[in-house]
C-alpha positions in Angstrom: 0.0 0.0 0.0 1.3 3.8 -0.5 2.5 5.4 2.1 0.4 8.5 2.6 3.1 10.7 3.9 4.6 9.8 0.7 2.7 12.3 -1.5 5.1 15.5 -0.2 6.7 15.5 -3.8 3.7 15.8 -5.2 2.8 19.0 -3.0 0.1 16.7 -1.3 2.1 16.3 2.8 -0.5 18.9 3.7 -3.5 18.0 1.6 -3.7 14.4 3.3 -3.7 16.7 6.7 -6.3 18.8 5.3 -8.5 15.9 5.9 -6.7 14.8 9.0 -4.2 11.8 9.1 -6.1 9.7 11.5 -8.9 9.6 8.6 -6.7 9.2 6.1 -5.6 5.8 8.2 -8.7 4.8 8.7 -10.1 5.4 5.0 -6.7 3.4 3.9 -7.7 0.6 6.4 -11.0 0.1 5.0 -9.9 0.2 1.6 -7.6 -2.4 2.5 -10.4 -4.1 3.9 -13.1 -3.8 1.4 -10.6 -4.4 -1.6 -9.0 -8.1 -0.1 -11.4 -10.0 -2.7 -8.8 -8.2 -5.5 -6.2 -10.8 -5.5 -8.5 -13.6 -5.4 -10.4 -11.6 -8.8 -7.5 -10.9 -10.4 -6.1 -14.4 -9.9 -9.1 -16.4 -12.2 -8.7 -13.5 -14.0 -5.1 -14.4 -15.1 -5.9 -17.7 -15.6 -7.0 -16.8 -19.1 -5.8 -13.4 -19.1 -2.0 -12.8 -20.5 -1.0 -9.0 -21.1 -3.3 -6.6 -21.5 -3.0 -5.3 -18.0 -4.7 -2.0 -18.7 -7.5 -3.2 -20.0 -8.4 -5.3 -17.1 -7.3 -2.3 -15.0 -10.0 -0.8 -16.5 -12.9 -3.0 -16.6 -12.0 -3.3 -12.9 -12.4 0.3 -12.4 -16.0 0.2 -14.3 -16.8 -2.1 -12.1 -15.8 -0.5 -8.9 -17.0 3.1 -10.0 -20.4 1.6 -11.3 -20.1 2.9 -14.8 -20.5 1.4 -18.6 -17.2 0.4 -20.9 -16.6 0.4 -24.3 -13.8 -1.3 -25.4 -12.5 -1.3 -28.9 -10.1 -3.0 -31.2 -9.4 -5.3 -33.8 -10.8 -8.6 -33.3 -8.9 -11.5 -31.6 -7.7 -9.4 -28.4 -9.5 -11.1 -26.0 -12.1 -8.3 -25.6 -15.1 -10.5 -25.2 -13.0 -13.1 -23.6 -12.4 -10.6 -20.6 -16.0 -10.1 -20.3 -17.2 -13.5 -20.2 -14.3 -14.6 -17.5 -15.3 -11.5 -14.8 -18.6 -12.6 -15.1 -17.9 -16.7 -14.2 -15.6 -15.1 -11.3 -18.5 -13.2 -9.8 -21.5 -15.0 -8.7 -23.7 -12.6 -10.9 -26.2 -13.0 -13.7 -24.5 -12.6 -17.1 -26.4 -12.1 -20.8 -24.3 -11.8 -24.1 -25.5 -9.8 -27.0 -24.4 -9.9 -30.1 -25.2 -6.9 -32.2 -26.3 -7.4 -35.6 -28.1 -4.7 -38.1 -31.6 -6.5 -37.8 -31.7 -6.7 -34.6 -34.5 -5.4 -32.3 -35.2 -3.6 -29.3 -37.8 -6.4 -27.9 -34.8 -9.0 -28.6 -33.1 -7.0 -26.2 -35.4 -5.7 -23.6 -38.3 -8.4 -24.0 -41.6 -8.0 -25.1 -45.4 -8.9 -24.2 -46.6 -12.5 -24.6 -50.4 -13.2 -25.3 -51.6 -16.3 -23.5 -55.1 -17.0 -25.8 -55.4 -19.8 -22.6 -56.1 -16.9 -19.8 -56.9 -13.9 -22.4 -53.7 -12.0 -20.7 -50.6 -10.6 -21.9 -47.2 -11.9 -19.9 -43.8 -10.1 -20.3 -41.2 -11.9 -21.2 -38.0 -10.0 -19.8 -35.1 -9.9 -22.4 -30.9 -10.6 -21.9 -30.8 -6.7 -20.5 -32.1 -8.3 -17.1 -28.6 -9.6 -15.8 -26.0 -7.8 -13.5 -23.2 -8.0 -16.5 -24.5 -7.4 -19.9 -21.8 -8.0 -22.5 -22.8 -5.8 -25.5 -20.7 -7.3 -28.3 -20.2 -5.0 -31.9 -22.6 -2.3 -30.1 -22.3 -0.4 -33.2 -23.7 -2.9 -35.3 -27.3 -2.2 -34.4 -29.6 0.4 -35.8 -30.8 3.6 -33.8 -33.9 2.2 -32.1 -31.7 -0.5 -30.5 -29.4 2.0 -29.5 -31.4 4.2 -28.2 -33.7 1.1 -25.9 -30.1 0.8 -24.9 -29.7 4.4 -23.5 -32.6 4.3 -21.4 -31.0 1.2 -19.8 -27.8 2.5 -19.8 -28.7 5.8 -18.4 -31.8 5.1 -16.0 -31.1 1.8 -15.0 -34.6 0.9 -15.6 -36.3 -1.2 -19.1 -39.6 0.2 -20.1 -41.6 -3.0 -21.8 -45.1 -1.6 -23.2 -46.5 0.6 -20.8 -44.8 -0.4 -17.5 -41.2 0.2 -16.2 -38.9 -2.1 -14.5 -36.1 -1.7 -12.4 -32.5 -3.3 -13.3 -30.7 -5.0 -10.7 -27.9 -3.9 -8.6 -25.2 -4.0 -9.8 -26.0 -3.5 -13.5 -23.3 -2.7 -15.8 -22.7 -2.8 -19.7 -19.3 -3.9 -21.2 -19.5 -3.5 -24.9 -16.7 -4.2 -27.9 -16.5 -2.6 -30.8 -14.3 -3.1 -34.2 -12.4 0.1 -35.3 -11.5 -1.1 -38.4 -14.6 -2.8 -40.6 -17.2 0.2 -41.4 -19.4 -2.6 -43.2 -22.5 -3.1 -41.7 -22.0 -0.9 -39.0 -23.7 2.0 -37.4 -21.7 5.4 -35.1 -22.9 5.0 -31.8 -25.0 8.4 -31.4 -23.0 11.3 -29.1 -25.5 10.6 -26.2 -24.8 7.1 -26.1 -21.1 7.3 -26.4 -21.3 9.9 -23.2 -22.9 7.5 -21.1 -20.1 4.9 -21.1 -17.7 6.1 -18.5 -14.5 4.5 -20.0 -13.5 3.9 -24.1 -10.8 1.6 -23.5 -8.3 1.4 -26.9 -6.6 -1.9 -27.1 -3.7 -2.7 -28.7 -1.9 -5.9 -29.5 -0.1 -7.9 -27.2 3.9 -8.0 -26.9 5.8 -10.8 -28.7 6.3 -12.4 -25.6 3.2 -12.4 -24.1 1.3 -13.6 -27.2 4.3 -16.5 -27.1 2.5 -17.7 -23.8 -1.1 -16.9 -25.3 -0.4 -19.5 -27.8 1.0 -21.8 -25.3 -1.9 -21.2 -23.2 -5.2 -20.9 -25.5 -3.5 -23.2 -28.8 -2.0 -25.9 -27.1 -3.3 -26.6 -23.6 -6.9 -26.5 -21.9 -6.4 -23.2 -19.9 -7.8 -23.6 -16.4 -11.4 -23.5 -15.6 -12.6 -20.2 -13.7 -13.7 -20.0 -10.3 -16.7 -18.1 -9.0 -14.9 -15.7 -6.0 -16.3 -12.6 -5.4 -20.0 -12.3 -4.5 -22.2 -9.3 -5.3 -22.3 -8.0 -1.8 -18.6 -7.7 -1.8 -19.0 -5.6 -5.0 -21.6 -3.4 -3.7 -20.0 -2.9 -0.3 -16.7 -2.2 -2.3 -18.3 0.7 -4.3 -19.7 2.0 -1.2 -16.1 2.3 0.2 -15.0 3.3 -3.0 -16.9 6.8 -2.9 -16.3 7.5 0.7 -12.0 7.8 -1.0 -10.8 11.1 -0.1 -10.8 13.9 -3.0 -9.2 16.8 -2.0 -9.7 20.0 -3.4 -7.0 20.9 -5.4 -7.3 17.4 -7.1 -10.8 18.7 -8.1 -9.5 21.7 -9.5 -6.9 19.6 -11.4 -9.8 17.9 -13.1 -11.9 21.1 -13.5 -8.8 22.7 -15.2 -8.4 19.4 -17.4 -12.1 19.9 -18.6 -12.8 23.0 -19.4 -9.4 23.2 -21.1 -11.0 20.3 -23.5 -13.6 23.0 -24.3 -11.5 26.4 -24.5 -8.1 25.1 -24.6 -6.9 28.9 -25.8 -7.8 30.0 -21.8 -5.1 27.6 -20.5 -2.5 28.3 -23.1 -3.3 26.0 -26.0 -4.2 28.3 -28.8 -3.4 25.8 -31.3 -5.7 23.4 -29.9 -8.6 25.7 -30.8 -8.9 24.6 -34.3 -9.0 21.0 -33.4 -11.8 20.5 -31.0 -15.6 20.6 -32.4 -16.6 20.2 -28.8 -15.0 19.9 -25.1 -16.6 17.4 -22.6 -19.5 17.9 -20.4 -19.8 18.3 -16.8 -20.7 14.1 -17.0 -16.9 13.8 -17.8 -15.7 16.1 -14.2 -18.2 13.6 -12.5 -16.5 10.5 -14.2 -13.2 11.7 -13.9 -12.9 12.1 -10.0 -15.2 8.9 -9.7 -12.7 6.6 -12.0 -10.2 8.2 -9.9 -11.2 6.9 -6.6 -11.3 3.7 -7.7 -8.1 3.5 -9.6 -7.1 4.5 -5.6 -8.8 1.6 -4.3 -7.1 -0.6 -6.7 -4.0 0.8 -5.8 -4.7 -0.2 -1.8 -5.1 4.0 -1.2 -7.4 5.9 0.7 -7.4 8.9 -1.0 -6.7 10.0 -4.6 -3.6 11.9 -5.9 -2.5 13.6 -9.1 -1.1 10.1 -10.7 -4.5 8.8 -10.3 -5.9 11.4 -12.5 -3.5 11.4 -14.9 -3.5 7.8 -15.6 -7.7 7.7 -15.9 -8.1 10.7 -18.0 -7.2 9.6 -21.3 -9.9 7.0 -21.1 -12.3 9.4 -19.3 -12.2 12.1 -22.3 -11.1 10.4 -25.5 -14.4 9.6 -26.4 -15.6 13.0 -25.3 -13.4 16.1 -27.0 -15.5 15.8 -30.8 -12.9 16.5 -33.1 -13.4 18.7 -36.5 -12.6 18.4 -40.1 -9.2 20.3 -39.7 -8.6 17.8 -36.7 -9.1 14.8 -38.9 -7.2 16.4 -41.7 -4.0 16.6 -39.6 -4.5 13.1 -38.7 -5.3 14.4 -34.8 -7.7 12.5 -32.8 -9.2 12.4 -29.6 -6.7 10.6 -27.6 -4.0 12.5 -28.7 -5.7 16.4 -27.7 -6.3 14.8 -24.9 -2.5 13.6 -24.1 -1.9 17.5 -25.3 -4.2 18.5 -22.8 -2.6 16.2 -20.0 1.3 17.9 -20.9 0.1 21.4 -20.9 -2.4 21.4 -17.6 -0.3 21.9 -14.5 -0.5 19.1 -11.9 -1.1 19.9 -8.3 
């Protein structure tokens, strides 16, 4: 665990004492606490799991924040396979989806079933009612699947004719999507990108770690995956994930890293200006200092620091900052004003 004295280089000795240090080791005792069942997750986890530590850092930190993921790449890098092995390690209902461009929004919420027996309509509830949803090639179905999505996404609650049902606790959506093949394939609309809390990019694994993915996936049976972790220790986990201190200048790091994503000439960045269609919303300051806290808890800490910030942004934003035409004519995307962004903001 970090030692909280620790964060004096980073200007922070006296903003752990702002809270008071016997909270501070308190807060970093519960964390330690609440956060034992990690090793025991992140073992079954590795059992199929080789490289790719940041995207399971991440779905991790979707998980503990209680937000939605998207994570994209080519096929084959073990996107879905992530998905499906968190969900046999939790004890917790699991639905997969597969997207496809005739798809419907009663094949993913349910629908109303007649009974000509009793005269009476039944609902039948659809693979939306499960604690992990894995949304796989979200953006191959068309905009009234997307948008019975968003009101699940957004509400946590499945409207079926006229009556409304609650989702269950916890109820998160992991989806996948393919950068590359445009066939076939819808853009995910601005509101529903904005709901996902994370867009993970992946990339391809290292020669020597896809060395011991073929060892472990083409040659041998990998090892079957445990269930660990319950969903009380999830829920009781996010609980002590937002008590994690966040102290003040920390929020007006993320403030400044915000609203320079939407006037990046007020912070110095006057180049910037001709890049960004649109800066984030307020959703993203909310994100950003929730993802935080838990990339703390991950980290065994009670209370967030610049480094957690840092490290979270990218993933927080990338999807957010809409680029324009003279953006995509200098081959600059998201990711990259964002990393811009990151250099040029002062950290605490």
């Amino acid at each position: 665990m970090d030692n909280m004295i620790g964060w004096g280089h980073l200007k922070g000795e006296a903003t752990t004492r702002s809270m008071g240090q016997t909270e501070i080791a308190e807060l970093n005792e519960q964390v330690e606490r609440e956060g034992m069942f990690l090793k025991d997750l992140t073992a079954e986890l590795g059992k199929r799991m080789i490289g790719q530590t940041a995207m399971v850092d991440r779905v991790l930190v979707a998980l503990l924040a209680d937000g939605h993921i998207l994570l994209e790449g080519v096929p084959g890098l073990a996107k879905t396979l992530l998905v499906k092995t968190l969900a046999q390690a939790i004890h917790a209902d699991f639905s997969r989806l597969q997207f496809t461009p005739d798809l419907l929004p009663a094949d993913l919420l349910g629908t109303q079933i007649y009974n000509p027996k009793t005269s009476e309509f039944s609902i039948h509830r659809g693979p939306i009612f499960a604690n992990i949803v894995l949304a796989d090639e979200i953006n191959r179905a068309p905009a009234k699947v997307q948008s019975a999505l968003l009101e699940a996404m957004q509400e946590r609650q499945v409207t079926i004719a006229d009556t409304t049902f609650p989702l269950d606790n916890p109820f998160i959506v992991l989806a996948t999507q393919n950068p590359v093949e445009h066939e076939g394939t819808y853009p995910l609309p601005e509101a529903q990108v904005d709901r996902f809390m994370l867009k993970v990019v992946v990339d391809y694994p290292t020669r020597d770690e896809e060395r011991r993915i073929v060892a472990l996936m083409a040659i041998g049976e990998p090892e079957p995956v445990r269930p660990v972790v319950n969903l009380e220790t999830i829920i009781k986990a996010r609980e002590a994930v937002r008590r994690i201190y966040v102290d003040e200048r920390i929020t007006e790091y993320v403030l400044d890293l915000v609203l320079a994503s939407r006037d990046p000439a007020a912070f110095g960045m006057a180049d910037l200006k001709g890049y960004i269609a649109y800066g984030a919303s307020p959703r993203a300051s909310i994100y950003l200092v929730t993802a935080s806290r838990a990339h703390a808890f991950l980290r065994g800490r009670g209370y967030v620091t610049p480094d957690d910030v840092k490290a979270i942004a990218p993933d927080i934003l990338r999807h957010r900052v809409v680029t324009t035409y003279e953006a995509e004519a200098s081959d600059v995307d998201g990711s990259e004003l964002v990393h811009r962004i990151l250099d040029a903001i002062e950290v605490p």
